[in-house]
PDB file of N, CA, C and O in Angstrom:
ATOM      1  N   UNK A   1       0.855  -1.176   0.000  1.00  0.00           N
ATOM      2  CA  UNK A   1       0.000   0.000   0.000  1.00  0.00           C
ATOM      3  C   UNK A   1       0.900   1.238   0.000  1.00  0.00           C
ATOM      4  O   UNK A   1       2.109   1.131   0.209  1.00  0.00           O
ATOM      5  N   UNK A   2       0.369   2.293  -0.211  1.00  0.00           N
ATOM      6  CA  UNK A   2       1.557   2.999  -1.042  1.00  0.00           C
ATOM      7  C   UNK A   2       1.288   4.313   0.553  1.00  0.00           C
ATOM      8  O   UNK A   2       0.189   4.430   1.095  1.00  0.00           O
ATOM      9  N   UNK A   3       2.194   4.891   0.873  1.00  0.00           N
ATOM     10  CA  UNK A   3       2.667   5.433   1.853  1.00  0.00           C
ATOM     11  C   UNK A   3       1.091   6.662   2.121  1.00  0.00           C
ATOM     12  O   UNK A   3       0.256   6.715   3.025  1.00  0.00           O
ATOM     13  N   UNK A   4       1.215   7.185   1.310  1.00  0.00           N
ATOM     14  CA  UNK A   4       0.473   8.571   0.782  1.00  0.00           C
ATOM     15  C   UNK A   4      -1.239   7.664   1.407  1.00  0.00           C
ATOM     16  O   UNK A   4      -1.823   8.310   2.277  1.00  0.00           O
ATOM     17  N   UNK A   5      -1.661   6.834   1.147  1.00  0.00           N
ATOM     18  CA  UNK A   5      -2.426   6.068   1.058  1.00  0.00           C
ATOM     19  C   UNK A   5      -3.205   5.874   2.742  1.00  0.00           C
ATOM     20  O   UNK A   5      -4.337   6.098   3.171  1.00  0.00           O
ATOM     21  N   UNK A   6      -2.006   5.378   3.319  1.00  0.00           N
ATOM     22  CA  UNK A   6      -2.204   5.055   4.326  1.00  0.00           C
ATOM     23  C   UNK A   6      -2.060   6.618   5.736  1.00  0.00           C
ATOM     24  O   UNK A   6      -2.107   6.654   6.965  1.00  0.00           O
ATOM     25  N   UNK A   7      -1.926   7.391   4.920  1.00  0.00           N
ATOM     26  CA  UNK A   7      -1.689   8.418   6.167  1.00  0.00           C
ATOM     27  C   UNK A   7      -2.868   8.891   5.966  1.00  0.00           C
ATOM     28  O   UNK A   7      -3.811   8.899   6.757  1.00  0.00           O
ATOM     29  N   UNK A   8      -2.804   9.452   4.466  1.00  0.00           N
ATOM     30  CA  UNK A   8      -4.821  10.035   4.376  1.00  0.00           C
ATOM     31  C   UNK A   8      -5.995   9.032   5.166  1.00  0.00           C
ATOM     32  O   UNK A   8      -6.901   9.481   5.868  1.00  0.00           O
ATOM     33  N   UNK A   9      -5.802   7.846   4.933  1.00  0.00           N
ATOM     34  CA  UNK A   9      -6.872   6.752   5.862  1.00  0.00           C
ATOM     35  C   UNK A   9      -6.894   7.164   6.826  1.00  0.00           C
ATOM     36  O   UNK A   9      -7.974   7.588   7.234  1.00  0.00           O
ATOM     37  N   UNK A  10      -5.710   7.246   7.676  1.00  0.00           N
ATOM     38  CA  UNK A  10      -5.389   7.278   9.195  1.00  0.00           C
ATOM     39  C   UNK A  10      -5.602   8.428   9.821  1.00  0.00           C
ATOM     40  O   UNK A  10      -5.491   8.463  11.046  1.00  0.00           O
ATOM     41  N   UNK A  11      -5.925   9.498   9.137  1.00  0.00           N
ATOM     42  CA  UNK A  11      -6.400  10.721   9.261  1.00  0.00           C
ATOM     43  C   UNK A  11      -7.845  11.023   9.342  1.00  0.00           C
ATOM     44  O   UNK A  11      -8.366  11.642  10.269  1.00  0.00           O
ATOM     45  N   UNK A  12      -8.679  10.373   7.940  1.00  0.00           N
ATOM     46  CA  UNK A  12      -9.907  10.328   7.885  1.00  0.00           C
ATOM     47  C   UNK A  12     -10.124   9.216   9.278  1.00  0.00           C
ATOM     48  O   UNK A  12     -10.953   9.584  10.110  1.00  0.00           O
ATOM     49  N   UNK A  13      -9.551   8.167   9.475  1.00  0.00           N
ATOM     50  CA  UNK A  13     -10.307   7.666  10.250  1.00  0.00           C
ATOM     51  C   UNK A  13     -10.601   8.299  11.942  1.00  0.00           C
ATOM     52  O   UNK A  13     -11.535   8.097  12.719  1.00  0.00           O
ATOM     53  N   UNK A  14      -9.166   9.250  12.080  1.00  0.00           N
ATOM     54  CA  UNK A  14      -8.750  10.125  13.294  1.00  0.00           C
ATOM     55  C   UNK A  14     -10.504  10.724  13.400  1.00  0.00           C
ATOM     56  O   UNK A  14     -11.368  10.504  14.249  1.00  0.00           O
ATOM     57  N   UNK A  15     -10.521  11.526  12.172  1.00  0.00           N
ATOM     58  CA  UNK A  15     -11.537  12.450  12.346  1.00  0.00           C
ATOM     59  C   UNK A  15     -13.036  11.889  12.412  1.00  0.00           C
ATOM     60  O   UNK A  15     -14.003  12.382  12.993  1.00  0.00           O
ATOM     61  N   UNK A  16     -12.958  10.778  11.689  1.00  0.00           N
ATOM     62  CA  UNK A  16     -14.340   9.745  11.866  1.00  0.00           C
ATOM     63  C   UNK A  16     -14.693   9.307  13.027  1.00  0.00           C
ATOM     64  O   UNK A  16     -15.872   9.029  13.246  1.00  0.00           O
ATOM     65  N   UNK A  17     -13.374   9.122  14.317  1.00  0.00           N
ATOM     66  CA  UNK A  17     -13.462   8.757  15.293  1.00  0.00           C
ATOM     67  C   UNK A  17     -14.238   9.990  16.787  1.00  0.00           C
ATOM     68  O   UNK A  17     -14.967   9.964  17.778  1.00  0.00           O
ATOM     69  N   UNK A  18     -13.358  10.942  15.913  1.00  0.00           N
ATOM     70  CA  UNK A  18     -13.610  12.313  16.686  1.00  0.00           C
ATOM     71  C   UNK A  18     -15.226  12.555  16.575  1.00  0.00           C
ATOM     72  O   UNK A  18     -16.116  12.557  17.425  1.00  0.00           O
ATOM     73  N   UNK A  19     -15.219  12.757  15.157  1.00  0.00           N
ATOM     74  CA  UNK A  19     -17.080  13.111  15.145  1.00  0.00           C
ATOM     75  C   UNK A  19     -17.943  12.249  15.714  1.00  0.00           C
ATOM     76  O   UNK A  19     -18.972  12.758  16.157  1.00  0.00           O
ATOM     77  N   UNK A  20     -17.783  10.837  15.848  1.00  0.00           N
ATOM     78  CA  UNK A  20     -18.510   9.996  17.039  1.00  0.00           C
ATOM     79  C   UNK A  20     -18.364  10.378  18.047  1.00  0.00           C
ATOM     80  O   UNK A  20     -19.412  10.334  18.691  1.00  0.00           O
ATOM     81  N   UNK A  21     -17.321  10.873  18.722  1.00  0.00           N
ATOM     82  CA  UNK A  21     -17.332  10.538  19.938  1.00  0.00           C
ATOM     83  C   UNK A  21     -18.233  11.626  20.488  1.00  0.00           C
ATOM     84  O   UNK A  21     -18.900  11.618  21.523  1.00  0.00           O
ATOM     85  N   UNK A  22     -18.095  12.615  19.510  1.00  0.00           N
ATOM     86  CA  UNK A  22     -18.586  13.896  19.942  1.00  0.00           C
ATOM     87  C   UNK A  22     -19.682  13.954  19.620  1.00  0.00           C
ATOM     88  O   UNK A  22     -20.339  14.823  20.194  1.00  0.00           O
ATOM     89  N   UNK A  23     -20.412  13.081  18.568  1.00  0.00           N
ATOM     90  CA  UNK A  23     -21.928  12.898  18.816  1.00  0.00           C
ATOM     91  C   UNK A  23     -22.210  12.354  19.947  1.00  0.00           C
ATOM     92  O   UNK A  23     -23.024  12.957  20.646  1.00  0.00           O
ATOM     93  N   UNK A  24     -21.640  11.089  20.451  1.00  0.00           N
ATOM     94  CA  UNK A  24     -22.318  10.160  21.211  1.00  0.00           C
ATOM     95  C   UNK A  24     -22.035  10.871  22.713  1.00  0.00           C
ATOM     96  O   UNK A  24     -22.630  10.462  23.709  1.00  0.00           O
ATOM     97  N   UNK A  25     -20.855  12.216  22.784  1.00  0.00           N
ATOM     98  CA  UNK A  25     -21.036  12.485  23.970  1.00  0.00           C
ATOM     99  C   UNK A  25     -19.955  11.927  24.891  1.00  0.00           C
ATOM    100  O   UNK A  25     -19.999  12.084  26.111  1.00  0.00           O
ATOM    101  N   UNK A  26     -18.705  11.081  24.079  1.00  0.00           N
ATOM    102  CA  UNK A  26     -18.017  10.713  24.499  1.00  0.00           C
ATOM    103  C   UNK A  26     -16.203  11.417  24.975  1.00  0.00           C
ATOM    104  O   UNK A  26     -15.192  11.449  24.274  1.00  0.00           O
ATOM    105  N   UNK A  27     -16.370  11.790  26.104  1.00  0.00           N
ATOM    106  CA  UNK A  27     -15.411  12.466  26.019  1.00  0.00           C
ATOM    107  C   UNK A  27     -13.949  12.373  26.188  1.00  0.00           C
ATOM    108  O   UNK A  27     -13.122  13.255  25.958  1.00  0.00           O
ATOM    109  N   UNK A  28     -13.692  10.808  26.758  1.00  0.00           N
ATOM    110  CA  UNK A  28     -12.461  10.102  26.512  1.00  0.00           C
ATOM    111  C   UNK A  28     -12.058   9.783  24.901  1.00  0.00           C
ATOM    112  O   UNK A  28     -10.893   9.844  24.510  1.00  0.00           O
ATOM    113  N   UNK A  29     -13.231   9.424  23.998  1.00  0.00           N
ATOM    114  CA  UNK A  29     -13.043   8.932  22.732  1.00  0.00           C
ATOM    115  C   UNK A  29     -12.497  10.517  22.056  1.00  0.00           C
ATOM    116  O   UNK A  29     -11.460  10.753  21.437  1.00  0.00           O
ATOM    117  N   UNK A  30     -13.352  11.229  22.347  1.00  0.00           N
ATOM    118  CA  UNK A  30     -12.815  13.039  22.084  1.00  0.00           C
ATOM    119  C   UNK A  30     -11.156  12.807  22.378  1.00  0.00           C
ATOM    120  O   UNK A  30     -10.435  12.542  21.416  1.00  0.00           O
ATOM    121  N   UNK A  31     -10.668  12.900  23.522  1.00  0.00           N
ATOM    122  CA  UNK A  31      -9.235  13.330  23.792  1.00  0.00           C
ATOM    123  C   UNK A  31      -8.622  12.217  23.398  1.00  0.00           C
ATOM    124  O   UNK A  31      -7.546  12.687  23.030  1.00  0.00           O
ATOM    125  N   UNK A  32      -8.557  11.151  23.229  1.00  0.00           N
ATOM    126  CA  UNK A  32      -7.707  10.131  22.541  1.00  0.00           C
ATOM    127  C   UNK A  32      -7.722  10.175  21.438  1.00  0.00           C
ATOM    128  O   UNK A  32      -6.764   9.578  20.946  1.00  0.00           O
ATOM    129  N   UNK A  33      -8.800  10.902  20.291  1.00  0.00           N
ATOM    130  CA  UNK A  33      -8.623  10.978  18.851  1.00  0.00           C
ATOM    131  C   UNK A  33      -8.283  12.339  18.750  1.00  0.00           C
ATOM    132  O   UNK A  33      -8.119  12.869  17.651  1.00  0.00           O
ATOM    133  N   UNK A  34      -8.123  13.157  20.185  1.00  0.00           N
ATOM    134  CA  UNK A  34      -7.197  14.765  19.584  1.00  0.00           C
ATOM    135  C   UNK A  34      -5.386  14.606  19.830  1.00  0.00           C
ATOM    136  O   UNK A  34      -4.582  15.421  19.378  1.00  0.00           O
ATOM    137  N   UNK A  35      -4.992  13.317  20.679  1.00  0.00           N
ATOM    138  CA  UNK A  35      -3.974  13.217  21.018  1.00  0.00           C
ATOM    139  C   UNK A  35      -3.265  12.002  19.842  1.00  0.00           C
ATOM    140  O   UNK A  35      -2.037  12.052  19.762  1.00  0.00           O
ATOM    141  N   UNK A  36      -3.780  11.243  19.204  1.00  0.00           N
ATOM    142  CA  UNK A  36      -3.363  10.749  17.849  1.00  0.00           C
ATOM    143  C   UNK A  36      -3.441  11.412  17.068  1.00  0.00           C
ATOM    144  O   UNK A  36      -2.603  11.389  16.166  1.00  0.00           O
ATOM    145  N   UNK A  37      -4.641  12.433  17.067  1.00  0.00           N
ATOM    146  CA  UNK A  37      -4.566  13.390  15.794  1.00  0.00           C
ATOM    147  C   UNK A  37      -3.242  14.458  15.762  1.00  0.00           C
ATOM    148  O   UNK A  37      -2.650  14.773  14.730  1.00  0.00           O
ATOM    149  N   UNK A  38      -2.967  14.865  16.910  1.00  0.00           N
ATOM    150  CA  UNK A  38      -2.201  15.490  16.733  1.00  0.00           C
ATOM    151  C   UNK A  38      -0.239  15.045  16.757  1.00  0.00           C
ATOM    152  O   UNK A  38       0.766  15.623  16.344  1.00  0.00           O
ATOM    153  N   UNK A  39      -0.524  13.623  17.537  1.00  0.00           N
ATOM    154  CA  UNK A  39       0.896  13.052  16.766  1.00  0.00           C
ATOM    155  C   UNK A  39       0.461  12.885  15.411  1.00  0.00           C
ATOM    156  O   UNK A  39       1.493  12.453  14.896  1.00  0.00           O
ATOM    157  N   UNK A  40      -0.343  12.942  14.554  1.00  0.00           N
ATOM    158  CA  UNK A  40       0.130  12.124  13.079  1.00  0.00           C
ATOM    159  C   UNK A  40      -0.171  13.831  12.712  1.00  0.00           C
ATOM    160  O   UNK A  40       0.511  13.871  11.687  1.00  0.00           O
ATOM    161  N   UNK A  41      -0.557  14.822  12.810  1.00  0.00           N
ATOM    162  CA  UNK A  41       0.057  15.888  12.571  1.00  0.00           C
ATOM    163  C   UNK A  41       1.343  15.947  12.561  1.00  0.00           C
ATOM    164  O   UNK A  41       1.910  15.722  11.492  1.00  0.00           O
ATOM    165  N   UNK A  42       2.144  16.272  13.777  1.00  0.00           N
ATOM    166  CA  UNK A  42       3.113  16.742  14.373  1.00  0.00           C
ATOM    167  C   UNK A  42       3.974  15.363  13.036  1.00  0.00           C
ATOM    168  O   UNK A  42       4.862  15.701  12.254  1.00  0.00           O
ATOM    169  N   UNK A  43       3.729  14.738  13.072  1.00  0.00           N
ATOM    170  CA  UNK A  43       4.791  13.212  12.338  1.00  0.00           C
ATOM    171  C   UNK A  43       4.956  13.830  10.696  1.00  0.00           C
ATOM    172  O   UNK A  43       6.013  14.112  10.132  1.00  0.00           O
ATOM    173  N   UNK A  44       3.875  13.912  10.272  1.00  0.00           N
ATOM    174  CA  UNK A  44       3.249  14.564   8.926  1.00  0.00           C
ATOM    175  C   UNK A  44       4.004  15.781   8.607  1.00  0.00           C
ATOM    176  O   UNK A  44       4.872  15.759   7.734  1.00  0.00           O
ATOM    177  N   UNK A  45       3.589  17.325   9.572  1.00  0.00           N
ATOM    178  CA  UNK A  45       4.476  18.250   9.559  1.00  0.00           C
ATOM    179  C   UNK A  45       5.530  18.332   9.749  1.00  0.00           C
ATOM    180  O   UNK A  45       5.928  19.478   9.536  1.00  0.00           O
ATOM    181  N   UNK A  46       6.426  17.534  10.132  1.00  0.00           N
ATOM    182  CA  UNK A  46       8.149  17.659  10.039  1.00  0.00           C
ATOM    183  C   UNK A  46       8.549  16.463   9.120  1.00  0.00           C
ATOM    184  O   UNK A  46       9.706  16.425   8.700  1.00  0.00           O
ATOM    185  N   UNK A  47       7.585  15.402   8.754  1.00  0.00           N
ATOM    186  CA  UNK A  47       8.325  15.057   6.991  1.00  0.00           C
ATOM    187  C   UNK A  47       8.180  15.772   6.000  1.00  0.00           C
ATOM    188  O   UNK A  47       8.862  15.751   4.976  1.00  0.00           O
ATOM    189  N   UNK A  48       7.095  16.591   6.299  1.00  0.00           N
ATOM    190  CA  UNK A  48       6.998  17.679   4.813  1.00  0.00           C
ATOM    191  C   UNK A  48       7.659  18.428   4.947  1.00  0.00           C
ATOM    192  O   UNK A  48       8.692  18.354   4.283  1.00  0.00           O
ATOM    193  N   UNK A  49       7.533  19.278   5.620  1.00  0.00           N
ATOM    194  CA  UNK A  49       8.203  20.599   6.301  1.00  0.00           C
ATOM    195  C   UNK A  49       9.955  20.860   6.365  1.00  0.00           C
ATOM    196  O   UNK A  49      10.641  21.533   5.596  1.00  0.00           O
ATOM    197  N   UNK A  50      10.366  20.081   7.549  1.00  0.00           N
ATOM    198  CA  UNK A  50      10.934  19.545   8.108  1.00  0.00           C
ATOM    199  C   UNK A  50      11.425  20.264   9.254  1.00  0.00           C
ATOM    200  O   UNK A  50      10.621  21.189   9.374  1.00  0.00           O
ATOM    201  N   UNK A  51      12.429  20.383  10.312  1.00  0.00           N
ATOM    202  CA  UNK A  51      12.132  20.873  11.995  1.00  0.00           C
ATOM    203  C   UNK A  51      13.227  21.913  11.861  1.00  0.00           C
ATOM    204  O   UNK A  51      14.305  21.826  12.449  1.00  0.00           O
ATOM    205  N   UNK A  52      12.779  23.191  10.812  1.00  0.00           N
ATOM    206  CA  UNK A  52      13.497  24.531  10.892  1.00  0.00           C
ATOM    207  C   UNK A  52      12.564  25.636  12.030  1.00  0.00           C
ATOM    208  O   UNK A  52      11.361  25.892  11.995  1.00  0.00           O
ATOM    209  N   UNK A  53      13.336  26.005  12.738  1.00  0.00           N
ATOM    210  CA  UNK A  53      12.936  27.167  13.630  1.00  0.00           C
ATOM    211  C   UNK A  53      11.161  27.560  13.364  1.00  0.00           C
ATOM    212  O   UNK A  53      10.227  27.528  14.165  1.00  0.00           O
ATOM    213  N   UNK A  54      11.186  27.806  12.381  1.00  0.00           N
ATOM    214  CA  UNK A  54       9.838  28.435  11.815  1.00  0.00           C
ATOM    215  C   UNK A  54       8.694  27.790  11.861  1.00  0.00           C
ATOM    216  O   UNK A  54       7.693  28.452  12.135  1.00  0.00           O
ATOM    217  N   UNK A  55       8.546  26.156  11.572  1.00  0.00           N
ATOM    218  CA  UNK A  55       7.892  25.299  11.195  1.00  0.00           C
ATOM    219  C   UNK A  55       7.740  24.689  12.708  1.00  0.00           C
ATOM    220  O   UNK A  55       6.692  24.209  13.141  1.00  0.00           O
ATOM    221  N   UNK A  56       8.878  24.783  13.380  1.00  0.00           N
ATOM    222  CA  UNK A  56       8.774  24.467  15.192  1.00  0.00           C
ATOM    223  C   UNK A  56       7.617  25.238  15.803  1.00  0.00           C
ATOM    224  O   UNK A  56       6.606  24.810  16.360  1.00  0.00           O
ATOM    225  N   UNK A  57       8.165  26.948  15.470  1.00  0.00           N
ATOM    226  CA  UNK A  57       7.181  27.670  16.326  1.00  0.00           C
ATOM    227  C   UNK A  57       5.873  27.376  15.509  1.00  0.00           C
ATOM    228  O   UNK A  57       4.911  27.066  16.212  1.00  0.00           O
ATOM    229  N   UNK A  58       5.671  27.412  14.236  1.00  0.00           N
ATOM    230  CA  UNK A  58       4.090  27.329  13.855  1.00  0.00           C
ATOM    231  C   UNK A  58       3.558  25.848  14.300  1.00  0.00           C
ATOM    232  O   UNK A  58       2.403  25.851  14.727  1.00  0.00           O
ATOM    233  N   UNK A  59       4.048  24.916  14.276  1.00  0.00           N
ATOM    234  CA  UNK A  59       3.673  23.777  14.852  1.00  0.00           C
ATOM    235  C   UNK A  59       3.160  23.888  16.292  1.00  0.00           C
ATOM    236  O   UNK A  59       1.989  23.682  16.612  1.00  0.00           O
ATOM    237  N   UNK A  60       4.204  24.254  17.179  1.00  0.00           N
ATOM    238  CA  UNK A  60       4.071  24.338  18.441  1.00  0.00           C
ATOM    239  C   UNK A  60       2.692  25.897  18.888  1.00  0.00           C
ATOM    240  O   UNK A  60       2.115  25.729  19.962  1.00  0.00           O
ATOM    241  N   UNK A  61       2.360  26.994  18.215  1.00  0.00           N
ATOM    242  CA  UNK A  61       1.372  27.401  18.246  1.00  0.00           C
ATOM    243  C   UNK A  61       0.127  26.585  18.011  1.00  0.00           C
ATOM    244  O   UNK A  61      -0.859  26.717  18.735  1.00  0.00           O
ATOM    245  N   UNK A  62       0.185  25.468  16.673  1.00  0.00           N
ATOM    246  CA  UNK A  62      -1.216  25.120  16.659  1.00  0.00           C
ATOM    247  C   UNK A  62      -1.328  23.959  17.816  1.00  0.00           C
ATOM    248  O   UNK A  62      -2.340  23.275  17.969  1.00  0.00           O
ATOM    249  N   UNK A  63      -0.414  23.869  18.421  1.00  0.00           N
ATOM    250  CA  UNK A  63      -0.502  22.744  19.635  1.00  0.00           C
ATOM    251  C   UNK A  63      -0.891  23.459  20.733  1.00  0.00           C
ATOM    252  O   UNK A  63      -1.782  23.048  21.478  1.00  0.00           O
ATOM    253  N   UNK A  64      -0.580  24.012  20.827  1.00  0.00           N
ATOM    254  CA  UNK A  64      -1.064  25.235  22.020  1.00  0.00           C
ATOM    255  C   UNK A  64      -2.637  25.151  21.488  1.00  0.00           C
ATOM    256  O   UNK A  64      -3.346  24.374  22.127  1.00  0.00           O
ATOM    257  N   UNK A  65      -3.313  25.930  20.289  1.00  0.00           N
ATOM    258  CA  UNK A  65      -4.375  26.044  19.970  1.00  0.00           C
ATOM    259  C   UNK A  65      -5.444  24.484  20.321  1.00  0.00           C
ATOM    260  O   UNK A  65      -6.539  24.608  20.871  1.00  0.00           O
ATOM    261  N   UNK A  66      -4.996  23.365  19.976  1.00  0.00           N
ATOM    262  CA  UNK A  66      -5.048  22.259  19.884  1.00  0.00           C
ATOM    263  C   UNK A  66      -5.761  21.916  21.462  1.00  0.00           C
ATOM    264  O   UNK A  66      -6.887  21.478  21.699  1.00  0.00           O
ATOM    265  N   UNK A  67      -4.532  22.335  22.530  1.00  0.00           N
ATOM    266  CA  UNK A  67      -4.522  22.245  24.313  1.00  0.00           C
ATOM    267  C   UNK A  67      -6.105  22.886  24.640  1.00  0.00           C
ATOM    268  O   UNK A  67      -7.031  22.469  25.337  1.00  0.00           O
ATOM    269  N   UNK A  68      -5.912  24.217  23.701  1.00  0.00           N
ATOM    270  CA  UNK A  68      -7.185  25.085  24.472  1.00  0.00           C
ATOM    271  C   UNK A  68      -8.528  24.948  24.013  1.00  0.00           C
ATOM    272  O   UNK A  68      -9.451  25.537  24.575  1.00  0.00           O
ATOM    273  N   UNK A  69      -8.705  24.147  22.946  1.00  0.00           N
ATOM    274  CA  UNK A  69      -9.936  23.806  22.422  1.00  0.00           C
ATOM    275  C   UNK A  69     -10.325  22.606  23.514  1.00  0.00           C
ATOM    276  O   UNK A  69     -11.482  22.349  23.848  1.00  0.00           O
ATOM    277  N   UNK A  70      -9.430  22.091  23.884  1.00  0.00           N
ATOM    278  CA  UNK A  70      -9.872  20.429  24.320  1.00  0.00           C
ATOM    279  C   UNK A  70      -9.849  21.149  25.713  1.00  0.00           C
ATOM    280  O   UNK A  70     -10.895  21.400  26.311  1.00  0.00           O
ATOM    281  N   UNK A  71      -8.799  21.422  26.127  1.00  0.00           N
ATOM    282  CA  UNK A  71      -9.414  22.295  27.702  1.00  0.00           C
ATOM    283  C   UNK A  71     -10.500  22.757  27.825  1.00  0.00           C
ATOM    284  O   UNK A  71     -11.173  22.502  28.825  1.00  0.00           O
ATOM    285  N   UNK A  72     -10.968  23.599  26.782  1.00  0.00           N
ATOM    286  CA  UNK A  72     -12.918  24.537  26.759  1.00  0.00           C
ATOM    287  C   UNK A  72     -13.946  23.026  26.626  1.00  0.00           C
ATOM    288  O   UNK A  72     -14.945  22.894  27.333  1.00  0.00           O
ATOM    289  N   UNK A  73     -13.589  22.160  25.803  1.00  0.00           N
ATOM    290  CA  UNK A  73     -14.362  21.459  26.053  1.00  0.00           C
ATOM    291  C   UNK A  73     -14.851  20.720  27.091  1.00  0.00           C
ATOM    292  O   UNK A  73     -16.026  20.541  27.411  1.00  0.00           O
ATOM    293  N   UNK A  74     -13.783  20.279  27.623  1.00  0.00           N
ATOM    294  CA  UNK A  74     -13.591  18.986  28.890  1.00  0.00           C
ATOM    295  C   UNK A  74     -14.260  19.923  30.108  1.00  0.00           C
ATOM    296  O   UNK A  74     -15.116  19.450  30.855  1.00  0.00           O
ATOM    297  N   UNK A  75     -13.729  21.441  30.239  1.00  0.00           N
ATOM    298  CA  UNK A  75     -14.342  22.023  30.958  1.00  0.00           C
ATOM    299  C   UNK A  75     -15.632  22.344  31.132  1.00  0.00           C
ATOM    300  O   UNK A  75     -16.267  22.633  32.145  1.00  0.00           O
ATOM    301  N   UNK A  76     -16.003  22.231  29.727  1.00  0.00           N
ATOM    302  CA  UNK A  76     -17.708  22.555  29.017  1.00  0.00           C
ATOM    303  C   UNK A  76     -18.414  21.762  29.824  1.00  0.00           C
ATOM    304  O   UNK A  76     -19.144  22.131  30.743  1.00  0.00           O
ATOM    305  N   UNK A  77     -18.109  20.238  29.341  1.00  0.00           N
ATOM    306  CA  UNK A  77     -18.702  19.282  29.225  1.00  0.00           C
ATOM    307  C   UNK A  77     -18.346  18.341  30.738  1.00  0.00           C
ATOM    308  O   UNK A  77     -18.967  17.279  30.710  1.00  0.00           O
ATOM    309  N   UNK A  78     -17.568  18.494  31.907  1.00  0.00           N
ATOM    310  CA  UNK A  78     -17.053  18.080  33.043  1.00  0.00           C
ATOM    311  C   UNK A  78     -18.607  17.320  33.481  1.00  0.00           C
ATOM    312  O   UNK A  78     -19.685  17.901  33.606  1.00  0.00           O
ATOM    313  N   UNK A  79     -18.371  16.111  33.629  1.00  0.00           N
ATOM    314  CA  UNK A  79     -19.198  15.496  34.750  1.00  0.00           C
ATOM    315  C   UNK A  79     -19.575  16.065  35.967  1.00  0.00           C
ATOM    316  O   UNK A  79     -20.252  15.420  36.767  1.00  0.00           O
TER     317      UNK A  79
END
């Protein structure tokens, strides 16, 4: 299976996982498909990219961004 192939799957399926969980209300299934999602980001963006100063800090901003969405939520949504 050809490389390209298998990352787009693994992505769609990231996000297939996410939109369940977040229908069904699930909020462990939520943070375990934002914390794979964002290693196969982070994996993705420094083979394309690769880990120059620039591409660090913009990476490491949308990880930050990444922290505070899932923080508003978990907080939203707290048992």
């Amino acid at each position: 299976m050809p490389r390209i192939v298998f990352t787009i799957g693994w992505a769609i399926a990231l996000i297939a996982v996410f939109a369940w969980g977040a229908k069904e209300g699930r909020r462990f299934v939520i943070n375990t498909a934002a914390v794979f999602g964002a290693i196969h980001f982070y994996t993705q963006w420094f083979h394309v990219l690769g880990a120059s100063p620039g591409s660090l800090l913009i990476a490491g901003l949308i990880a930050c961004g990444i922290l505070y969405g899932l923080q508003k939520y978990n907080k939203r949504f707290k048992a």
